[in-house]
Residue, then its C-alpha position, 0 to 999 in steps of 0.5 A: x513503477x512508483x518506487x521509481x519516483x522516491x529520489x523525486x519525492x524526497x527533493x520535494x519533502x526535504x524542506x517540509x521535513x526540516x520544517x516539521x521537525x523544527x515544529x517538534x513534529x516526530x517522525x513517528x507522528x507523521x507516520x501514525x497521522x497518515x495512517x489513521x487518515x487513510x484508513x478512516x477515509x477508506x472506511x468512511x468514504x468508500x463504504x458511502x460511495x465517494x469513491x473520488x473523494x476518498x481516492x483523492x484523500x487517500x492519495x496525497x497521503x499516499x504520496x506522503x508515505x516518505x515523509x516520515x522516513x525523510x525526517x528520520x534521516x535528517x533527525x539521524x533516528x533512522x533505525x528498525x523501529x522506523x522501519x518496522x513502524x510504518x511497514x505494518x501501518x501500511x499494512x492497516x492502511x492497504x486492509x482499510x482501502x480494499x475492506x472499503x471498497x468490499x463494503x460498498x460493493x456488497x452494499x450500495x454498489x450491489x456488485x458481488x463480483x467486484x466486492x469479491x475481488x476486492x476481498x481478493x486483493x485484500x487477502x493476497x495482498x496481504x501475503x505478499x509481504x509476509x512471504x518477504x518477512x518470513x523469508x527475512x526471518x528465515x535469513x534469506x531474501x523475497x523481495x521483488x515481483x511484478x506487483x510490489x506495494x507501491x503498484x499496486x496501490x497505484x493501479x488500484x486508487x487510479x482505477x477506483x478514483x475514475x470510477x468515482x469520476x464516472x467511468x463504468x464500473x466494469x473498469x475497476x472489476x477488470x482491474x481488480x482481477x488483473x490485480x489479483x493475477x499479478x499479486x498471486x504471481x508475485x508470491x510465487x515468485x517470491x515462493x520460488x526465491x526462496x526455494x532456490x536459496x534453501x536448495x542452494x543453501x543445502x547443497 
């Protein structure tokens, strides 16, 4: 869904990207900048209940996730460090949001349901992207499913955002457990890939 709107992002970030770079801003920077934004914000507006304002926040910085990756290409220092760099920040990122969320619903929020399947989320979550990597380490290919990074961050920002507006609580718990489902259907499909390529290989 989101990775839809890449070509779209980077019109929008090309200029600012040049002005960065023309500032002495490092791609790096930018990508470790947003990070310690997100996961801060998660862990300090969540865990208090400003469940808008921190969406808010985490959002326009989510947005940005391109940026950096924008600036190494026009400063010709796009490469593996770049790549690997803000894949395992945006790991730290996605763990501080749904370990926020855990937090406030296991405090304030007083909904052990809900903090469960964030904790869900979290845990699966994390998976799907370590099945890509082993898969990756091991020669083969596991990417792709119904419930990639971007969606899945989407979905759930949205849902904690309107929920932070007002809207009952019951909504981010429905979509909490919709996310799991789909995350747990992405890794078997990812698990699947990967099987045929090992019994493809060995055959």
């Amino acid at each position: 869904m989101l990775n839809r709107l890449r070509g779209a992002m980077t019109r929008i970030f090309t200029p600012v990207a040049a002005a960065l770079l023309k500032a002495g801003v490092s791609p790096d920077a930018v990508t470790i900048t947003g990070t310690l934004v997100v996961v801060v914000t998660a862990l300090w507006a969540y865990p208090t209940g400003h469940l808008f304002l921190g969406t808010l926040i985490i959002a326009i910085f989510a947005l940005t996730d391109s940026l950096d990756g924008v600036m190494a290409r026009q400063a010709g220092r796009s490469g593996p460090w770049g790549a690997f760099l803000d894949s395992t920040l945006d790991r730290f990122g996605d763990g501080a949001i749904f370990a926020g969320l855990v937090l406030w619903y296991t405090a304030g929020g007083d909904d052990r349901l809900t903090a469960m399947l964030a904790l869900a989320c979290l845990v699966l979550g994390s998976i799907v992207p370590y099945a890509r990597a082993r898969a990756e380490g091991l020669g083969m290919t596991a990417s792709g499913g119904i419930a990639e990074r971007a969606d899945r961050l989407f979905i759930a920002l949205t849902a904690t955002g309107i929920v932070g507006l007002g809207v009952p609580r019951v909504v981010l718990t429905v979509v909490l457990a919709l996310l799991c489902v789909a995350s747990a259907v992405t890794i078997v499909q990812r698990m699947a890939k990967v099987h045929r390529q090992a019994v493809g290989a060995a055959e």
